[in-house]
Residue frames as qw, qx, qy, qz and C-alpha x, y, z in Angstrom:
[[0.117, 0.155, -0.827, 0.528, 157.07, 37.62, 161.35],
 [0.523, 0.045, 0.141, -0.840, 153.65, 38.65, 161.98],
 [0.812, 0.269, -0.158, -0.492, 151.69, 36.21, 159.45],
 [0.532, 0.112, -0.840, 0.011, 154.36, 33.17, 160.61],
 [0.200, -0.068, 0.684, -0.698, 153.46, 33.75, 164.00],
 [0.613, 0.133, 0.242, -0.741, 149.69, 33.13, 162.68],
 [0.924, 0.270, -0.046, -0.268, 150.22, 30.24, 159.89],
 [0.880, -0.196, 0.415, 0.122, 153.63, 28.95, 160.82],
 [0.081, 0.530, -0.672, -0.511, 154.85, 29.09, 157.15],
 [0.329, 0.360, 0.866, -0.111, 151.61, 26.40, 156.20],
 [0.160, -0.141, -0.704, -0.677, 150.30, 26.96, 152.68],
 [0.375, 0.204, 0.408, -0.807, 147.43, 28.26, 153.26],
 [0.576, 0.293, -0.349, -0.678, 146.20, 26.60, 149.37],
 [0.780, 0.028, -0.549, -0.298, 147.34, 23.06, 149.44],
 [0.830, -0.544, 0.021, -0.122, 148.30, 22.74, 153.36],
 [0.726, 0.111, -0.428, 0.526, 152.09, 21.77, 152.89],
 [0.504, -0.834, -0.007, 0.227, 154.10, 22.85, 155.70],
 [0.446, 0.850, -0.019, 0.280, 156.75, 24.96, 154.14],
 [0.189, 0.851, -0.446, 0.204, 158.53, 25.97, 156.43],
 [0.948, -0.086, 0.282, -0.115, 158.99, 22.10, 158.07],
 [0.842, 0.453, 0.192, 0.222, 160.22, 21.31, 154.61],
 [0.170, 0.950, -0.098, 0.243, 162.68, 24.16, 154.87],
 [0.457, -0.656, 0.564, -0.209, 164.21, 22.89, 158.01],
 [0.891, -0.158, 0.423, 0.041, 164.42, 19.72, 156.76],
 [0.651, 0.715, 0.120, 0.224, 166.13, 20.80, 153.82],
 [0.010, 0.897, -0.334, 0.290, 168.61, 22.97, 155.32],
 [0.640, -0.612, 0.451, -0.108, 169.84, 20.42, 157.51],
 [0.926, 0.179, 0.296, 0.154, 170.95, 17.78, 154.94],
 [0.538, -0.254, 0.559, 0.577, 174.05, 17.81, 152.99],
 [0.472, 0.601, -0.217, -0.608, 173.89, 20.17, 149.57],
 [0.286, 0.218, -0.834, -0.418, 174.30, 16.60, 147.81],
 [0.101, 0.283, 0.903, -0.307, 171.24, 15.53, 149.57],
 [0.146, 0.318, 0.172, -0.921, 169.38, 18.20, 148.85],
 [0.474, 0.200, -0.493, -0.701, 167.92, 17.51, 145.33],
 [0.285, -0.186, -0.931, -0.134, 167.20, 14.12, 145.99],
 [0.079, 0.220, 0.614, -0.754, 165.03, 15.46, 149.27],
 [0.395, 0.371, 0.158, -0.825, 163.01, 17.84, 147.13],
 [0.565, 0.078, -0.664, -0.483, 162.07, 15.80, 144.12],
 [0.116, -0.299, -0.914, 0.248, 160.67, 13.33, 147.29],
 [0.037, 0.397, 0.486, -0.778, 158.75, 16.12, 148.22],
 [0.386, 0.512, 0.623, 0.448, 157.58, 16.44, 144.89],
 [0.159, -0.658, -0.003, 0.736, 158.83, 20.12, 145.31],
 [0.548, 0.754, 0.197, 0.303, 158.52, 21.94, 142.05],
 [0.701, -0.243, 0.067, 0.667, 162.53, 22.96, 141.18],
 [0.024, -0.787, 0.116, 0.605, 163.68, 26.08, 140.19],
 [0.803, 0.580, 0.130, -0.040, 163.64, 26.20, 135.88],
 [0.534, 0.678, -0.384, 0.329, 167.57, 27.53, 135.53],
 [0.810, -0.055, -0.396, 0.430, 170.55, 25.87, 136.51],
 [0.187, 0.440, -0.376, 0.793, 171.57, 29.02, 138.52],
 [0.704, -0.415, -0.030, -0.575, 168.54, 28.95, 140.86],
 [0.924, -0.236, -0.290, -0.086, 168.76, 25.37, 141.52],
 [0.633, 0.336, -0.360, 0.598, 172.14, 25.37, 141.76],
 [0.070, -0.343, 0.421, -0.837, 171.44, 28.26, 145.13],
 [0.823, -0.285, -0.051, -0.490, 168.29, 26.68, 146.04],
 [0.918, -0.041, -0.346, 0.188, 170.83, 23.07, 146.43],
 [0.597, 0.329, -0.399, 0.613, 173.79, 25.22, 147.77],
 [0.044, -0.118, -0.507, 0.853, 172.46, 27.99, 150.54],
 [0.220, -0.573, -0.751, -0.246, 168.32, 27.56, 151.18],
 [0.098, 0.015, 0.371, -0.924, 166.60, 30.12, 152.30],
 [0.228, 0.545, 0.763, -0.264, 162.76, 29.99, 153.91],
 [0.268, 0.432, -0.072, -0.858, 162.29, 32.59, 151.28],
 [0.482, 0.306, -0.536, -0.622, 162.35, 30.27, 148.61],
 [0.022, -0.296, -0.944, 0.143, 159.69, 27.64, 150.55],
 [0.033, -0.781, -0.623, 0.017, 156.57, 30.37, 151.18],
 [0.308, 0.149, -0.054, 0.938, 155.88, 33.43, 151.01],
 [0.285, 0.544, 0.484, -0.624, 153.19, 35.97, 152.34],
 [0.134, 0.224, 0.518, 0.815, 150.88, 36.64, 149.54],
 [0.199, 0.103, 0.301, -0.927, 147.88, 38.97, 149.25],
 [0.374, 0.271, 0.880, -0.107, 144.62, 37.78, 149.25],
 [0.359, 0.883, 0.289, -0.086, 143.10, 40.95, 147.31],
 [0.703, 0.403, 0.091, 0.579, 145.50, 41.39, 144.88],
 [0.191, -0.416, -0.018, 0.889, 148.11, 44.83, 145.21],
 [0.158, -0.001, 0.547, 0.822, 146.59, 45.55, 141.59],
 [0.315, -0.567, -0.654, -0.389, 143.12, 45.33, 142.82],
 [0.425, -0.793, 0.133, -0.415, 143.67, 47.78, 146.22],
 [0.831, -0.466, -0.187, 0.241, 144.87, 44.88, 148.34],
 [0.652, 0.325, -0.425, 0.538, 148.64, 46.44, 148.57],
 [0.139, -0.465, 0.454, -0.747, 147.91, 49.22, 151.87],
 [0.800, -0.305, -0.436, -0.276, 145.65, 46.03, 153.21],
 [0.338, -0.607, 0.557, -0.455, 146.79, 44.74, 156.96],
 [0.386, -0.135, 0.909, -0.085, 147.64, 40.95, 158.32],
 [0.628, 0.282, 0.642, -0.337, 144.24, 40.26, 157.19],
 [0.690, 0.623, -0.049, -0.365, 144.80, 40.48, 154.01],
 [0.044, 0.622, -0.780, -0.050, 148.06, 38.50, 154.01],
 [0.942, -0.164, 0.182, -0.228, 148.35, 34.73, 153.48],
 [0.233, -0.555, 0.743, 0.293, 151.04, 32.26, 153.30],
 [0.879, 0.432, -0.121, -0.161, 151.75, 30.17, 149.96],
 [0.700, -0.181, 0.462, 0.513, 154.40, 27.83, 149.16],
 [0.090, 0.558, -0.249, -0.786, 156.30, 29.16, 146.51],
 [0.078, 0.174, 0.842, 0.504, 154.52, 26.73, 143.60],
 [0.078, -0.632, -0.758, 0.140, 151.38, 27.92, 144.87],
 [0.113, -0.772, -0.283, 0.558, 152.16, 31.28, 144.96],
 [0.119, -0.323, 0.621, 0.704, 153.47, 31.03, 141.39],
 [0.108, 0.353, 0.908, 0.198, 150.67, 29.49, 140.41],
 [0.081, -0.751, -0.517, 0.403, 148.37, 31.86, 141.93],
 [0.150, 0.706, -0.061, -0.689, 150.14, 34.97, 140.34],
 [0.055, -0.072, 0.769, 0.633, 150.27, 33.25, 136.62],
 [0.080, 0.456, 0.850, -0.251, 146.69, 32.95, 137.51],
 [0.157, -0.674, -0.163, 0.703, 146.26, 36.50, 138.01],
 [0.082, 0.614, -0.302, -0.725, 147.89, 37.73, 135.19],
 [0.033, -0.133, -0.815, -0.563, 146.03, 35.38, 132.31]]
């Protein structure tokens, strides 16, 4: 609640508004849905179960999330706000595949 109150749910990496994209999602018709995100050039969930919940009941979980800026694995995890930032979730996938190569 904290860290929307400060960034909204705004990708802090490539600027989308996440959680925008959320609301507009949610409002459309699960047979709308897919067509939305692939405008949005949304990276989909890889298995048909995911999508399949991501198309049927959205949740702003799976638009952004808070991530840490100094990794948990590097001290960041007892860090405060400041160490928090929001990512969409490609960004925040991206970021931890980063991490861990």
């Amino acid at each position: 609640e904290q860290l929307f109150a400060l960034e909204g749910g705004i990708c802090q990496k490539c600027n989308l508004d996440a959680h925008s994209l959320y609301v507009r999602i949610s409002a459309l018709q699960p047979a709308e849905r897919l067509s939305a995100l692939c405008n949005a050039n949304w990276a989909l969930p890889k298995t048909s179960t995911a999508l399949d919940r991501l198309l049927q009941s959205p949740k702003e979980g799976d638009f952004w999330e808070a991530d840490h800026i100094v990794p948990v694995a590097e001290g960041g995890g007892g860090c405060g706000l400041d160490n928090l930032q929001t990512l969409c979730k490609p960004c925040h996938k991206a970021e931890t595949a980063r991490l861990r190569s």
